[in-house]
C-alpha positions as CSV (number, residue, x, y, z in Angstrom):
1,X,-37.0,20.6,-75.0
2,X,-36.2,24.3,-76.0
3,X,-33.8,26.8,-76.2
4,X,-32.6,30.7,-76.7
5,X,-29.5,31.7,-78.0
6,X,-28.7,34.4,-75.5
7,X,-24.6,35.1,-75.4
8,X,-21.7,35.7,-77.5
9,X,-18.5,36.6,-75.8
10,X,-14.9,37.0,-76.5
11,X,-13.3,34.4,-74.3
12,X,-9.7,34.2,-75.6
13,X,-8.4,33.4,-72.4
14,X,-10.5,30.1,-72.1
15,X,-9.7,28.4,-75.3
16,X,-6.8,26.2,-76.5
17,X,-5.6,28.6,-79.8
18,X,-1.9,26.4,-79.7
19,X,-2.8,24.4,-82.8
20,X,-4.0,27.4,-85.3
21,X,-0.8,29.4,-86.2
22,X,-0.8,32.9,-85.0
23,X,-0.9,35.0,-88.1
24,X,-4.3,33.0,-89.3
25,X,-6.0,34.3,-85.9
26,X,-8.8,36.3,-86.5
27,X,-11.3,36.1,-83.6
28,X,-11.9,33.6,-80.7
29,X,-15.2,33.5,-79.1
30,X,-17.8,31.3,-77.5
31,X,-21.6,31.5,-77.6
32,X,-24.6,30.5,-74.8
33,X,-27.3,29.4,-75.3
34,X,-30.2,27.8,-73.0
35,X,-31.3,24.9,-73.3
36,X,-34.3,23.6,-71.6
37,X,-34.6,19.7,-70.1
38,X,-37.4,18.2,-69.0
39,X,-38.5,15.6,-66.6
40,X,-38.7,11.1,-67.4
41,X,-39.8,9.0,-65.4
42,X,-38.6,5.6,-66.6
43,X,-40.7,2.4,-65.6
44,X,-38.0,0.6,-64.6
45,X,-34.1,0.1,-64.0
46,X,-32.2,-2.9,-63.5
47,X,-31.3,-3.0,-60.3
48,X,-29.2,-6.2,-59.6
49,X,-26.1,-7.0,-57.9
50,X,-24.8,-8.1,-61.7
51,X,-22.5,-7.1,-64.8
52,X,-21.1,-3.0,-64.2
53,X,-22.8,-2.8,-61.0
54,X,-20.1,-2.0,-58.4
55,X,-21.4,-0.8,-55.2
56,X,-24.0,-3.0,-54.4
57,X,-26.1,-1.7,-51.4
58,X,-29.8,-2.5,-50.1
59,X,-32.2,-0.2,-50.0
60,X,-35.1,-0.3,-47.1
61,X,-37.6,1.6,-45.8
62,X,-40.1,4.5,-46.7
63,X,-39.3,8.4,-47.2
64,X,-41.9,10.6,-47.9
65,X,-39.7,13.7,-49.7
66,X,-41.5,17.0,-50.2
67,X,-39.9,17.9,-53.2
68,X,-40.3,14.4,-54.7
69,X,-43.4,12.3,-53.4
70,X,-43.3,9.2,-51.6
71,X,-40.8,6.4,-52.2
72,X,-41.1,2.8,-50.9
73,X,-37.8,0.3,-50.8
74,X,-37.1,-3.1,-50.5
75,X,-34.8,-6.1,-51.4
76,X,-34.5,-10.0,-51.8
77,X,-31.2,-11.4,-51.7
78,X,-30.0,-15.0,-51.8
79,X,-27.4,-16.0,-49.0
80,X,-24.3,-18.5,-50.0
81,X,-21.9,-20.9,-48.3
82,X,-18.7,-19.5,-46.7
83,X,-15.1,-20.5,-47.3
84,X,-14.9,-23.4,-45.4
85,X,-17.5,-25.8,-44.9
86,X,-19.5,-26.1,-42.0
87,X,-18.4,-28.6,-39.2
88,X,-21.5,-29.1,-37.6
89,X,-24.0,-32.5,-37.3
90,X,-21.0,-34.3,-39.2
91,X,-18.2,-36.0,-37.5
92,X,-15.4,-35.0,-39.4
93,X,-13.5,-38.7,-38.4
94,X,-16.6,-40.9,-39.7
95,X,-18.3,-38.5,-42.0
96,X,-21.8,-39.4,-40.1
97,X,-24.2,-36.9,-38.4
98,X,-23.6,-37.0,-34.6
99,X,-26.8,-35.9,-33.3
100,X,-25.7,-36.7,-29.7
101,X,-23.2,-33.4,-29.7
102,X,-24.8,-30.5,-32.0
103,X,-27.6,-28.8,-31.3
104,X,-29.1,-25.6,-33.4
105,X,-29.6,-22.5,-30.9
106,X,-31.0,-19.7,-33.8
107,X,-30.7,-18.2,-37.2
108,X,-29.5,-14.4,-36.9
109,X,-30.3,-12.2,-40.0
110,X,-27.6,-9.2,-39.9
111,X,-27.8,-6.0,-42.0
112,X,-24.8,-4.1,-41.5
113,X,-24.6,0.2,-42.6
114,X,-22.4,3.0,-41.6
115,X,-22.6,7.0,-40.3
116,X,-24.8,8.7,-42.2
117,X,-26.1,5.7,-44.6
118,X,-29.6,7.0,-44.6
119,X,-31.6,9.8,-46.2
120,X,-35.0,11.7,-44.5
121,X,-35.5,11.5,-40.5
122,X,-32.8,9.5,-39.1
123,X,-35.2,9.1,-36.1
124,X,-37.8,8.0,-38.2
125,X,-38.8,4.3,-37.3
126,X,-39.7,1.3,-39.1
127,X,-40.5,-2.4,-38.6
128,X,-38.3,-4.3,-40.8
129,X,-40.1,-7.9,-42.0
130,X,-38.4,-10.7,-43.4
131,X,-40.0,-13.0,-45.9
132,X,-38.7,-16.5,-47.2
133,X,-38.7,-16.5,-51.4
134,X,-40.7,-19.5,-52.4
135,X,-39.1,-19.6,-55.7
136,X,-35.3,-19.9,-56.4
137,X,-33.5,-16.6,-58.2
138,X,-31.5,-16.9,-61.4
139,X,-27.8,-17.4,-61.7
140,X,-25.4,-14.6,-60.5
141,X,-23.5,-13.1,-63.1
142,X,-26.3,-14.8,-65.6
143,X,-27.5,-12.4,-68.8
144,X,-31.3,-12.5,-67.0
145,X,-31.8,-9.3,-65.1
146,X,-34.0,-8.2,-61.9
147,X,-35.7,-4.7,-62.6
148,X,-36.9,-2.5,-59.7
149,X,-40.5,-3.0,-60.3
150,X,-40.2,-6.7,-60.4
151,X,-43.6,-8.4,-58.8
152,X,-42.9,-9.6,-55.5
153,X,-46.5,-11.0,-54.5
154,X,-46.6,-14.5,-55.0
155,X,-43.3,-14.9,-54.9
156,X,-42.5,-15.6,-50.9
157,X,-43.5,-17.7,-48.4
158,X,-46.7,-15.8,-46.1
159,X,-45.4,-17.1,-42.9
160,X,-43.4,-13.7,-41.2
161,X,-39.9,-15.0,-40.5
162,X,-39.3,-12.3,-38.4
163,X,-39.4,-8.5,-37.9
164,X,-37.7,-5.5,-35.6
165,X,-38.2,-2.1,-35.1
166,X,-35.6,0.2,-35.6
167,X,-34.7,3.7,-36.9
168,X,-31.7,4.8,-39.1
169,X,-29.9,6.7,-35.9
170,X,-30.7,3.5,-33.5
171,X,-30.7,6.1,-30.4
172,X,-26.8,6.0,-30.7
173,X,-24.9,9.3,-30.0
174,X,-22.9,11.4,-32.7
175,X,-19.9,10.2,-31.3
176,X,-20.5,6.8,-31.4
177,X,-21.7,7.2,-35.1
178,X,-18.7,8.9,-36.1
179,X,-15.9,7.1,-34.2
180,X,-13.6,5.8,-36.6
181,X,-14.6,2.8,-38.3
182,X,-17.9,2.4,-36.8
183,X,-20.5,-0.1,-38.3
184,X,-24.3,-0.3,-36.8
185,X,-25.8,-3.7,-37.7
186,X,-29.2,-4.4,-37.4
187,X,-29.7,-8.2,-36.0
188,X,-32.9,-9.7,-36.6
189,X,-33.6,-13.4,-35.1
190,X,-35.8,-15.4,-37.4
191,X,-38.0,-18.3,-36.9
192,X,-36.7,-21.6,-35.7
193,X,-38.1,-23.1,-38.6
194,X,-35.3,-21.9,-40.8
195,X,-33.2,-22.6,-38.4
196,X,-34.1,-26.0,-38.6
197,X,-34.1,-25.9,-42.4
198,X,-30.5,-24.7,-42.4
199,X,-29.0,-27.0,-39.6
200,X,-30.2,-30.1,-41.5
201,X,-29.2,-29.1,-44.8
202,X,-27.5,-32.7,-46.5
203,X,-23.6,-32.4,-46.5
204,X,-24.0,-32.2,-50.3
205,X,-26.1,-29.1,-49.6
206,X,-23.5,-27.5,-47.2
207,X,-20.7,-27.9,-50.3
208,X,-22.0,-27.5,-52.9
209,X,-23.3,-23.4,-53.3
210,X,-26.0,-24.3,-56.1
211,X,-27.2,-27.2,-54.1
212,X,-27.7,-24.5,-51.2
213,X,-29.9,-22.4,-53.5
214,X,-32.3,-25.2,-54.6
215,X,-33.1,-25.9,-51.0
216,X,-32.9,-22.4,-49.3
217,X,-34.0,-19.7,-52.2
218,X,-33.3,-16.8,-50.2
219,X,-34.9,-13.8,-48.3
220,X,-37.2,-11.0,-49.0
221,X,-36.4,-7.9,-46.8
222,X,-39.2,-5.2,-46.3
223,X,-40.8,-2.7,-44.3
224,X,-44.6,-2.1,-43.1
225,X,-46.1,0.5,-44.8
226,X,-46.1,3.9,-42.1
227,X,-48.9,4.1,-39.3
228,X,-49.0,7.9,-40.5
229,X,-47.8,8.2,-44.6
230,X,-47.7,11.8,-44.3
231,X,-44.9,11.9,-41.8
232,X,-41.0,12.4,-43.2
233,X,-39.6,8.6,-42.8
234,X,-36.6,7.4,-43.9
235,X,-34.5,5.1,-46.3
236,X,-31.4,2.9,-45.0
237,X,-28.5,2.0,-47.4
238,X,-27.2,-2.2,-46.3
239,X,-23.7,-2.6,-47.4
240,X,-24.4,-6.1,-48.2
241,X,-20.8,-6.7,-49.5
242,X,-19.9,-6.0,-45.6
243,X,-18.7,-8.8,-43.8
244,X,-21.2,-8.4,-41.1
245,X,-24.0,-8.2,-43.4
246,X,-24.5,-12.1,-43.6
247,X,-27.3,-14.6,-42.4
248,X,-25.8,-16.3,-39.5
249,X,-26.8,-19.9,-37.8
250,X,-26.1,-20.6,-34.1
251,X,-25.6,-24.0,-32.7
252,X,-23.9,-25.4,-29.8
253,X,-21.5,-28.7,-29.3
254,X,-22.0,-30.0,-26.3
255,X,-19.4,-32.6,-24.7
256,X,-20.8,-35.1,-22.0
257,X,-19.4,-37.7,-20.1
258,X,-21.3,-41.4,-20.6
259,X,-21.0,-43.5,-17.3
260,X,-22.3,-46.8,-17.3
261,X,-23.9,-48.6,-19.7
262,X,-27.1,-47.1,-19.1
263,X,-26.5,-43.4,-19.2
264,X,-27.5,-42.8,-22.6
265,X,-27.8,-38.7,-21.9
266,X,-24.5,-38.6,-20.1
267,X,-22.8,-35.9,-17.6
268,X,-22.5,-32.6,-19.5
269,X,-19.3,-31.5,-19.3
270,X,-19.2,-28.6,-21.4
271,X,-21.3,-26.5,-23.8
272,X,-19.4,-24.9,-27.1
273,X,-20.8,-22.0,-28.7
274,X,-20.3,-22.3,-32.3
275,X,-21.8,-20.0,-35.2
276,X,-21.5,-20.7,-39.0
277,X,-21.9,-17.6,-41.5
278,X,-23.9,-17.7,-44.7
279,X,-22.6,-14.4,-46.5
280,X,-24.2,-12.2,-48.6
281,X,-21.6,-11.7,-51.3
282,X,-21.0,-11.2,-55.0
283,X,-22.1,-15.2,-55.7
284,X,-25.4,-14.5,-53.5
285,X,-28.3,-12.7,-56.4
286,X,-29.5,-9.4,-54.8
287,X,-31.4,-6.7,-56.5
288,X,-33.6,-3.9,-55.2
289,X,-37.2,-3.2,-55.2
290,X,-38.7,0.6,-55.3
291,X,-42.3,1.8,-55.4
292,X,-42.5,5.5,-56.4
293,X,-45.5,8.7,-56.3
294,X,-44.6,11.2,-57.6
295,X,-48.7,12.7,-58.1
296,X,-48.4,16.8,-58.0
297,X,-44.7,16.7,-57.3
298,X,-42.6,17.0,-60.7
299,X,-43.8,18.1,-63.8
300,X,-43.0,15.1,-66.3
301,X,-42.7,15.5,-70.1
302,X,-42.5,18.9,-70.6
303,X,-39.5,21.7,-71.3
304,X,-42.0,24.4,-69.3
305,X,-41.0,22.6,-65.6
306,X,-39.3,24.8,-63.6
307,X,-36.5,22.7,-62.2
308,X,-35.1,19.2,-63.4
309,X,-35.8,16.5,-60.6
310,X,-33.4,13.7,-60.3
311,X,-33.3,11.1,-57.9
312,X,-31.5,7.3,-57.6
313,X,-33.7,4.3,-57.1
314,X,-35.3,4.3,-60.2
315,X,-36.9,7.6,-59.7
316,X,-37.3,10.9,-62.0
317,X,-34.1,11.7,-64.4
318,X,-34.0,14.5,-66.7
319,X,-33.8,14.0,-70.6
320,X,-31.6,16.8,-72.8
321,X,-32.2,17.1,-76.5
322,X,-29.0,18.3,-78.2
323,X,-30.1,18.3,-81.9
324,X,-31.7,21.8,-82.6
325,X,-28.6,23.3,-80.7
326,X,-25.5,21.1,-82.8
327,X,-27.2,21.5,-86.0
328,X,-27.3,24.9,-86.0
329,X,-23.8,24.5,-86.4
330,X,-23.9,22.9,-89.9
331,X,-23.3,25.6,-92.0
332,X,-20.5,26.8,-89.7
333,X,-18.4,23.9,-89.6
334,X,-18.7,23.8,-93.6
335,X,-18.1,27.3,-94.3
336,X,-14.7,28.0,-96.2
337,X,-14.7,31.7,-95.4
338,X,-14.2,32.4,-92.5
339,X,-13.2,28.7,-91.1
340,X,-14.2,28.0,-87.9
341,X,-12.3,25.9,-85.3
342,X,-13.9,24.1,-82.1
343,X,-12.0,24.2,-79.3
344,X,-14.5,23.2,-76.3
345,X,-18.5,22.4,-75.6
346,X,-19.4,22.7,-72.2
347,X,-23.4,21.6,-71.0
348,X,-23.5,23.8,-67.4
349,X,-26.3,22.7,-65.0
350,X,-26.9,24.6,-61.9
351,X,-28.4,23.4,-58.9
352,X,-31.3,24.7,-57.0
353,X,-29.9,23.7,-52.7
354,X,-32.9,26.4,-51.5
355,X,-35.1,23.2,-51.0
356,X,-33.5,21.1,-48.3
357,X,-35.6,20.9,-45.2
358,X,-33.6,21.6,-42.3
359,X,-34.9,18.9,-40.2
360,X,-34.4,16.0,-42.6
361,X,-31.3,14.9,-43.8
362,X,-31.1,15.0,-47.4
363,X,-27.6,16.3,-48.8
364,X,-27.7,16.3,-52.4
365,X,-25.8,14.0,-54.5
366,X,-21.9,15.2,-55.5
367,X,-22.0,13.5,-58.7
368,X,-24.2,13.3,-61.9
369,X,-23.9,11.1,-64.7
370,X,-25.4,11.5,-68.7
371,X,-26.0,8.6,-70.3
372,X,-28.0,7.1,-73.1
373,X,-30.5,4.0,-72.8
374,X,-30.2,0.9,-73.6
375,X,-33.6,-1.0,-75.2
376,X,-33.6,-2.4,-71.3
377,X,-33.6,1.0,-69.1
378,X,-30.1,0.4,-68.3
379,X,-27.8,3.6,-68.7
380,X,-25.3,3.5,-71.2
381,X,-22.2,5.6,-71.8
382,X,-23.6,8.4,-74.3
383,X,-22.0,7.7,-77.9
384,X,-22.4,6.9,-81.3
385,X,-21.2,5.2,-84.1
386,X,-20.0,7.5,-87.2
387,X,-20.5,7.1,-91.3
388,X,-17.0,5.2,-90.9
389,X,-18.4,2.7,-87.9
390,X,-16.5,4.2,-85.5
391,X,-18.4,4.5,-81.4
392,X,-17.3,8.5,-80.9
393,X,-17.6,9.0,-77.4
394,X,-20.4,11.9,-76.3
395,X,-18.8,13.2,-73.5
396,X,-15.1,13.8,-72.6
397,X,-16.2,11.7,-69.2
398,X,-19.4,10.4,-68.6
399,X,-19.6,11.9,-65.0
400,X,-19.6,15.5,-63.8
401,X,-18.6,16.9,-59.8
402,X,-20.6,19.3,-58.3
403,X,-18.6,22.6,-58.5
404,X,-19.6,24.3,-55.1
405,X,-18.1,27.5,-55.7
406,X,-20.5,27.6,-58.7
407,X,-23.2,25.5,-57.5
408,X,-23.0,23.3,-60.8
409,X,-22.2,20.4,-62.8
410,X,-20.6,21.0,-66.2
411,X,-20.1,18.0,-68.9
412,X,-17.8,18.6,-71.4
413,X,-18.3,17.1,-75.1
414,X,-16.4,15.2,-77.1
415,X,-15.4,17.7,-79.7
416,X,-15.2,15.0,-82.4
417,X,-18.7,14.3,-81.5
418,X,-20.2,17.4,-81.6
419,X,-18.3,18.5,-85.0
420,X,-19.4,14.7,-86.4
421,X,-22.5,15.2,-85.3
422,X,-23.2,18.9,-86.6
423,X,-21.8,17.8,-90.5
424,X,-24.6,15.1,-90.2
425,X,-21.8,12.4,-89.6
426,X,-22.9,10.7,-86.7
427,X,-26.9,10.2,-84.9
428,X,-27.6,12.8,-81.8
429,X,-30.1,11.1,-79.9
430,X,-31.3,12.4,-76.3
431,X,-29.4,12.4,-73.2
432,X,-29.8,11.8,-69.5
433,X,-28.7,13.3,-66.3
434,X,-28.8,10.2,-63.5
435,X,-27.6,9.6,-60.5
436,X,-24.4,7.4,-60.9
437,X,-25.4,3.5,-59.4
438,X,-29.0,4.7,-59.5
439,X,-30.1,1.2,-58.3
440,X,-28.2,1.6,-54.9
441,X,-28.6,5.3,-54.4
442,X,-31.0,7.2,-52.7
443,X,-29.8,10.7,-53.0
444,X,-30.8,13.7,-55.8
445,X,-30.5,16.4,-57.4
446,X,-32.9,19.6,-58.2
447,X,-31.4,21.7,-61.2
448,X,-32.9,24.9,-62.4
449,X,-34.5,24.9,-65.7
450,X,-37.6,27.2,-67.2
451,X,-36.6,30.2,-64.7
452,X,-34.9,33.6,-65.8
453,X,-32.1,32.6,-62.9
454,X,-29.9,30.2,-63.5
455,X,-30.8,27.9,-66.1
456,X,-29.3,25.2,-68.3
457,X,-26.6,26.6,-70.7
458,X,-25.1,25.1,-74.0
459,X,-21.8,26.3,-74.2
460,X,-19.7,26.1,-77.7
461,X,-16.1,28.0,-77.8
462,X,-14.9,28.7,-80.9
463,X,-12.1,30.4,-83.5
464,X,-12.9,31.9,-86.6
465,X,-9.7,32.5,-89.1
């Protein structure tokens, strides 16, 4: 991290003077100064459907980014039982299988995502392969956590359930994509041995969601790795919250008409086609899986890089060291003669947009978050706790919009913090920009930083009287 101290303006007309009364006013002001960042790469995130997380997606496929290095993702997810229980093999009058009239058909794996859900060459293809989990997954909503680096071999079934080639745009037109309410879904059919499994599940099994788990542990979801690595790619976002997003079983009720004695197969009369959903919800375990090279691409570790390289999935974030900056305002905050009196701290980011390929599609994302860590690599709202053991809030909000007009993203401190924090009051430990729901983003961000143009800015507005 590192710094210059390279502006002091009047700025009357940005600062709240309301509270100081009017004859004390001597002087309002602010003062600049850069502040240099510099690129992490954590080892890990957490990056399960549990606790905060809100928008839980699935991330597949393989996107080799030219500002950002190769990126591999998958996912294992757990299905669960619907609603209502399933009415097939059991006749609902005797509570007995009836063999004679249900008959399984296939087991449908459906991945549902909408317009624009991908990142990279939309007409970039890959072969999708699905994977049976050999052992069972913990608890949802239990304290034990998935992490995106979480060791997968070993852990399924070698027998290939199924697989499909696809690509992101699925040769579908523009208006197709973008007609109102539109969702592709990607329908896999998978072997008729888990078909099987899933048709003869016990009736205890199909009522009892636990029970379910213990027999069925769930699916891994990848991709082959690309014929040619050096080609674009792409990575697909899976709403698997959507109601079409589910693992569904097809089977057939067939009515027949028994004449004689000795008909024992019967006249068939008619054929029913009947499905039964196993969702993928909040109760089903999810979490995602990403493999990242970033060799010769971002400068980790050091205030000298050029630009600050943020990306979701677990990727690079960039880490902000405050403390030389806030303690130089010690003495000020102190001092008696003249008095000084904070009225806004702003931490200005601007974004470097020159580097978006034209032929891949790769918006940035509209929203940046700084955070702290926790001892887990989960992001944290940025705070601290005071000499009285009070949490003071960092940040006025913990999230900033990208200003387009400005092309940047300002965070605005807690001015309790930053006065606690320059008397010595409170602990300033580093900070860092992410991309909000890393674990089911793919998106990023590429701020200027160690360039004359454009580079990170401390921002402290001030009174004197």
């Amino acid at each position: 991290m590192g710094f210059l101290t390279y502006g002091c303006e009047n700025d009357p007309s940005t600062i709240g003077l309301e509270a100081l009364p009017s004859s004390d006013l001597l002087s309002a002001n602010s003062t600049e100064n850069i502040i240099y960042g510099s690129n992490f790469v954590p080892d890990s995130i957490v990056s399960d459907n549990s606790s905060m997380n809100q928008y839980p997606y699935g991330i597949i496929g393989y996107f080799n980014d030219p500002m950002f290095g190769r990126t591999k993702a998958d996912m294992v997810t757990e299905v669960t039982l619907s609603a209502n229980p399933p009415d097939f093999r059991y006749d609902p009058a005797t509570g007995e299988i009836d063999e004679a009239k249900f008959f399984p058909d296939s087991v449908v794996l459906n991945l549902a995502y909408v317009f624009e859900n991908w990142y990279g060459d939309p007409e970039a293809e890959h072969t999708i392969q699905v994977y049976e989990l050999a052992e069972r997954l913990d608890t949802a909503f239990s304290d034990s956590r998935y992490f995106s680096d979480f060791e997968i071999l070993g852990k399924y079934y070698s027998q290939l359930l199924g697989q499909k080639t696809i690509s992101a745009a699925d040769t579908l037109s523009d208006s197709t994509w973008q007609s109102q309410n539109y969702v592709n879904v990607i329908s896999l059919t998978l072997d008729n041995q888990l078909r099987d499994k899933l048709f003869n599940l016990t009736e205890d099994e199909l009522k009892d969601r636990n029970l379910l788990k213990n027999r069925f542990n769930g699916l891994y979801i990848t991709t082959t790795d690309p014929a040619d690595p050096t080609r674009p790619g792409s990575l697909i976002k899976i709403n698997l919250e959507h109601e079409l997003t589910n693992l569904t079983l097809h089977y057939r009720k067939e009515f027949r008409e028994l004449v004689g004695e000795d008909d024992e197969e019967g006249t068939l009369l008619e054929v029913r086609k009947m499905r039964y959903i196993f969702p993928i919800n909040p109760e089903a375990r999810s979490f995602n899986r990403f493999e990242h090279d970033h060799t010769d691409k971002i400068e980790v570790n050091t205030p000298n890089a050029e630009r600050l390289m943020i990306q979701g999935m677990a990727g690079s974030q960039a880490q902000i060291d405050l403390r030389p900056l806030i303690a130089e305002w010690a003495d000020s905050l102190t001092s008696t003669d003249p008095k000084y009196g904070i009225s806004g701290v702003d931490l200005i980011f601007y974004a470097d947009t020159f580097h978006n390929s034209p032929d891949l599609f790769t918006p940035i994302n509209t929203t940046l978050s700084i955070t702290h860590r926790s001892e887990n690599n989960i992001p944290i709202v940025a705070s601290a706790v005071d000499k009285d053991g009070e949490n003071i809030p960092a940040f006025r909000f913990s999230s900033a919009s990208y200003d387009a007009e400005n092309n940047s993203y300002t965070f605005s401190m807690n001015q309790a913090y930053f006065e606690k924090a320059a008397r010595g009051e409170l602990e300033v430990t580093p900070f860092y920009l992410t991309i909000p729901f890393t674990q089911f983003s793919f998106k990023r961000v590429i701020l200027f930083n160690n360039v004359s143009d454009h580079p990170p800015v401390f921002k402290v507005r001030y009174v004197t009287y």
